[in-house]
N, C-alpha and C positions, 0 to 999 in steps of 0.2 A: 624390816630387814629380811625376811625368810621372803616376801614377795618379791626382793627386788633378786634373793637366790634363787627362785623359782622361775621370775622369767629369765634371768641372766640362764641357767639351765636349759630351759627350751630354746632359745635365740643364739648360745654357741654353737651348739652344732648347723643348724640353720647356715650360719654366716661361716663356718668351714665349708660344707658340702658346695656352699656357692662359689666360696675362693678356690675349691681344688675345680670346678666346672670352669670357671673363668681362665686356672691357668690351663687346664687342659685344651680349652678352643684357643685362646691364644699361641700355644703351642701347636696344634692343629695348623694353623693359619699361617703358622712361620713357614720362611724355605723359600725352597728355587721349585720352578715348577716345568716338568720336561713331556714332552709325549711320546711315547714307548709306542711302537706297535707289538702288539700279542698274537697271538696264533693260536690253535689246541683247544679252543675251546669246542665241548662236544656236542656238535649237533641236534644228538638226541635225546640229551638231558641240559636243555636253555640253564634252568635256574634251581639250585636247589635252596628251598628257602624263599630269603630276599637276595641273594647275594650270588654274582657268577664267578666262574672260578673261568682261569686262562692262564697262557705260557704266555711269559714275556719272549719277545726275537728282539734279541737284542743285537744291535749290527755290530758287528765285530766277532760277534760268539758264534760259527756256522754251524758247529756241530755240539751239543750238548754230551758229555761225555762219562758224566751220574758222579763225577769227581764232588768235592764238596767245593764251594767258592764261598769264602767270607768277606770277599770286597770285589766290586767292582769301581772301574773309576769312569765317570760319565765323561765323554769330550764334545763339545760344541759351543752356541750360544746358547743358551734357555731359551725357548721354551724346544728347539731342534737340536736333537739327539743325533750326531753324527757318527760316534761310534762308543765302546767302550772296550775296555781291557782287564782284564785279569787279573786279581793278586798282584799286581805290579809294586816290586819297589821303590820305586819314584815317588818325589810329592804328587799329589789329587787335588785338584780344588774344589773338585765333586764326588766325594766318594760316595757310596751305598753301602752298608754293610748288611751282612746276613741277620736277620733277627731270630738267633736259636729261641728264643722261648714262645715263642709265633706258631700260629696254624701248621705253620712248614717247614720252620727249624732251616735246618741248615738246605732245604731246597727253597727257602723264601726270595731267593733274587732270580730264580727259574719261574716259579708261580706265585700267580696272586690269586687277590679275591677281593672283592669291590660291593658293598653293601648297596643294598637298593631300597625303594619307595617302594610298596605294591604297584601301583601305578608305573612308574618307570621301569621296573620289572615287567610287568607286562609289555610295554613297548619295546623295549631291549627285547626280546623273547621274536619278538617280530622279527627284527633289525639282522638277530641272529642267522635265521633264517637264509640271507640274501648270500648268496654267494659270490656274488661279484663285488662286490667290498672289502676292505681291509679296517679290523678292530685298532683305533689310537688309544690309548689307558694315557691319562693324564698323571704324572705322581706329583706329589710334593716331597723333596728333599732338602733335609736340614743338614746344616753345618756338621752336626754329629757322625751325621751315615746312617740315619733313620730314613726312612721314608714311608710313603702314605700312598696310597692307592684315591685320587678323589672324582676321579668323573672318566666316562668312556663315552667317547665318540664313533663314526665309520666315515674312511673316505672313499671313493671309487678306486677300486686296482689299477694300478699302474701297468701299460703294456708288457712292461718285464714281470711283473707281479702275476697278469695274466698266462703268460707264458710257463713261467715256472708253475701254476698253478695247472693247466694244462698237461704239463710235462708229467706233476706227481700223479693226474689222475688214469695216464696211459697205463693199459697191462704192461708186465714187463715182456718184450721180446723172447723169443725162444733162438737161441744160435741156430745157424743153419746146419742140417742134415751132414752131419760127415759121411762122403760115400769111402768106402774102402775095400779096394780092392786086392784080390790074393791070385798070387799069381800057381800055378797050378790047378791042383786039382780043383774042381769048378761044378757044384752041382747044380744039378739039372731044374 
């Protein structure tokens, strides 16, 4: 009897740690899966760690405004991201929610972060690099309003993409010279 307490002992926990892993990857694996393009990530620091950090752009959102967003609602087909919306009170069939207890708390639907291989880390590091490309973040999103961060890609910029990009790198203009003139006295 004490043998069979001894291994029944050692083989429960075993056989927990396996069933919380199994439903964690199956949970993992749930979901709609959408492709975000991001922007902001910084040039001069590729990778800290294994893991790169970036802004989501999310179309719809033009200007980021430091407010707090606890939902966003995704509109298209999956895996094309046509726009999204705000706090909206309307049903969502795609919602995202903010994960307050996350790396970024209530900016988590502004920034990610995407864990790496060493190895794909280093080529991502590369990829980084390229300027004339546009970063796509793959997520997985569940029924809940969770989502996941699982793979990045790059496509080529898009003519308008190039343009706007163009545009942000011009200095700004200086207005032109106001001349003024006074009538009178006039020196020399």
């Amino acid at each position: 009897m004490n043998r069979i307490a001894r291994l029944a002992a050692v083989v429960a926990p075993i056989l927990g740690l396996a069933a919380l892993w199994g439903l964690s990857e199956r949970t993992y694996h749930q979901g709609t899966e959408w492709e975000v393009p991001i922007q902001g990530y910084d040039p001069r620091d590729y990778l800290r760690g294994h893991y790169v950090e970036f802004s989501y752009d999310w179309p719809g959102i033009d200007e980021w405004r430091g407010e707090p967003i606890e939902m966003l609602c995704l509109e298209g087909a999956a895996p094309s991201l046509v726009s999204v919306s705000a706090d909206s009170d309307e049903p969502c069939a795609h919602p995202l929610r903010a994960d307050l207890s996350g790396v970024y708390g209530w900016n988590s639907l502004m920034r990610g972060r995407l864990y790496l291989g060493q190895d794909r880390a280093a080529m991502l590091q590369e990829e980084l690099r390229k300027r004339d490309q546009r970063g796509i973040v793959t997520i997985r999103q569940r029924e809940d309003g969770s989502f996941t961060p699982v793979s990045i890609r790059f496509r080529p910029l898009t003519p308008a993409e190039q343009a706007e990009r163009d545009a942000q790198d011009q200095p700004p203009t200086m207005p032109p010279a106001i001349m003024v003139e006074s009538s009178g006295n006039s020196r020399p």
